[in-house]
C-alpha positions in Angstrom: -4.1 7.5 5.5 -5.2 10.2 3.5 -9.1 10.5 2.5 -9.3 10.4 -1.8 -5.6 8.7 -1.8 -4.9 7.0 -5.2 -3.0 3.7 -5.2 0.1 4.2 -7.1 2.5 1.5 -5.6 1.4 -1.8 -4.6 4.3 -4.2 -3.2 3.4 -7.9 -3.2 5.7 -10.0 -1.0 5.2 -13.7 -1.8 7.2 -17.0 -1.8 5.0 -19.0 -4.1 5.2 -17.7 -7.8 1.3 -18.8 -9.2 0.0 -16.7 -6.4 2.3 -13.9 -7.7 1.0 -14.5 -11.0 -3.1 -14.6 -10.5 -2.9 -11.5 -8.0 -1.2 -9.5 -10.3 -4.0 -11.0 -12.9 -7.0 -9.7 -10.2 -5.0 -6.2 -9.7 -4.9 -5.7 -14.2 -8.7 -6.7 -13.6 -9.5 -4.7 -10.7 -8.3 -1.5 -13.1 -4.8 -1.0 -10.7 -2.0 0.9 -13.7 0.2 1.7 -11.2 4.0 0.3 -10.5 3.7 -3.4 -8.5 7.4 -4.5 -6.7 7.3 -8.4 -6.4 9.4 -10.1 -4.2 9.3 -14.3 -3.6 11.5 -13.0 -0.8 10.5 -11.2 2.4 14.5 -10.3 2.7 14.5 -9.1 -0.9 11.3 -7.0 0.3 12.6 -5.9 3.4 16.4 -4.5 1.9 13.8 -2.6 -0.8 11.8 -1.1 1.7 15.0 -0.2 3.4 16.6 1.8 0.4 13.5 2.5 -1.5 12.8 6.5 -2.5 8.9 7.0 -1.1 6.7 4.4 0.0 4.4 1.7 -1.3 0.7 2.3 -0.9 -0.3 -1.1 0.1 1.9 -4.2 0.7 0.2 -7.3 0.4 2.3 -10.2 2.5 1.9 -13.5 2.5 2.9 -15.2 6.1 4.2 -18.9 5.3 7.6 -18.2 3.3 10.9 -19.9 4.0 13.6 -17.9 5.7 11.8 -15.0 6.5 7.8 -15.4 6.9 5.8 -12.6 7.4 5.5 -12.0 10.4 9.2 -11.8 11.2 9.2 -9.4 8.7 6.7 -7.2 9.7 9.1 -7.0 13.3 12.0 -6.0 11.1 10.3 -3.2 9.7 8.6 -2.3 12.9 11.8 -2.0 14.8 14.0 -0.4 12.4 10.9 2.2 11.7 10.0 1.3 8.3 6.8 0.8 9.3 4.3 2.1 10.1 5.1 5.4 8.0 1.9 7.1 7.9 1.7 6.6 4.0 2.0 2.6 3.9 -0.6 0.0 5.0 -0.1 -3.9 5.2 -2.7 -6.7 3.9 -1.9 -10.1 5.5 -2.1 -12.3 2.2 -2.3 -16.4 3.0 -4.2 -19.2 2.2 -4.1 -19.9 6.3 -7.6 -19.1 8.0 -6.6 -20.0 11.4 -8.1 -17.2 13.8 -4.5 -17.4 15.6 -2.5 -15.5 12.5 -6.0 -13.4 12.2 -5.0 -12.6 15.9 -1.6 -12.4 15.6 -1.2 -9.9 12.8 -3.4 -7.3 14.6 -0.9 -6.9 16.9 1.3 -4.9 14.4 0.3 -1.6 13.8 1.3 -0.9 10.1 -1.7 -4.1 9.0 -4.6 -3.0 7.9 -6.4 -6.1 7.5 -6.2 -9.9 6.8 -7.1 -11.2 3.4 -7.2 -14.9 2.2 -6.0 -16.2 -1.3 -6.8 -15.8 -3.7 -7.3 -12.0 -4.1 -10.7 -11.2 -5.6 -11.6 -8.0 -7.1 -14.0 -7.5 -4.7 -11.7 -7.7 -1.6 -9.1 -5.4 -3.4 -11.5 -2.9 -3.5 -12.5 -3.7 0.2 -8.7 -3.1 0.5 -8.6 0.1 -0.9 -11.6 1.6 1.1 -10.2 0.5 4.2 -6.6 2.2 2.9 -8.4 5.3 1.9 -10.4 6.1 4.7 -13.9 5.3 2.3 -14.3 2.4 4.8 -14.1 1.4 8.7 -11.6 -0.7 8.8 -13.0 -4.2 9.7 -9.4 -6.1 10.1 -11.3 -9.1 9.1 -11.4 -8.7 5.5 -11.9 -11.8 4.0 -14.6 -12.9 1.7 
């Protein structure tokens, strides 16, 4: 990732509407203006990230969603080369603290870091250090 880089696209891939709604709440508070892509639906996400024009800065995925969870997704896009792309990083977004899905989504190279909900503005801007090169990425980044 590029030192300096501005967020200008965040994607936020989520199943459960309310925690659509507050995160994009943190984000307005956190002073993000940019263009946010929503999808309750990782296969919604993953067909937009397959005909999309550029790439999102940061993708925030939750894990527990029905058909698709996030970790299934993240393989997709791994093995069809949407990620990683040199431009894009993934937060793991859920209200799960188990150390196993901690573990488990280090083991794809396009995440960044793992992040419990609710978003704070705190952690977002841990988030965007980490993306940006301002910060050594600790994985861990939960309040």
């Amino acid at each position: 990732m590029a030192v300096g880089k501005q967020i200008i696209h965040i994607v936020l891939i989520d199943d459960e509407e309310d925690s659509l709604y507050v995160t994009k709440l943190v984000l307005k508070r956190a002073g993000f203006a940019g263009r946010l892509s929503c999808f309750t639906s990782a296969q919604e996400a993953l067909e937009f990230l397959r005909t999309e024009n550029g790439s999102p800065d940061l993708i925030f995925l939750d894990i527990n969603m029905p058909g698709m969870n996030g970790f299934q997704w993240l393989t997709a896009c791994e093995t069809e080369g949407l990620l990683p792309n040199g431009h894009s990083s993934v937060v793991m977004f859920s209200s799960s603290n188990r150390q196993g899905d901690v573990d488990a989504a280090r083991a794809f190279s396009s995440v960044i870091g793992y992040v419990e909900k609710a978003l704070s503005v705190a952690t977002y801007q841990r988030v965007v250090d980490v993306h940006s090169g301002h910060a050594q990425p600790t994985f861990d980044l939960r309040s």
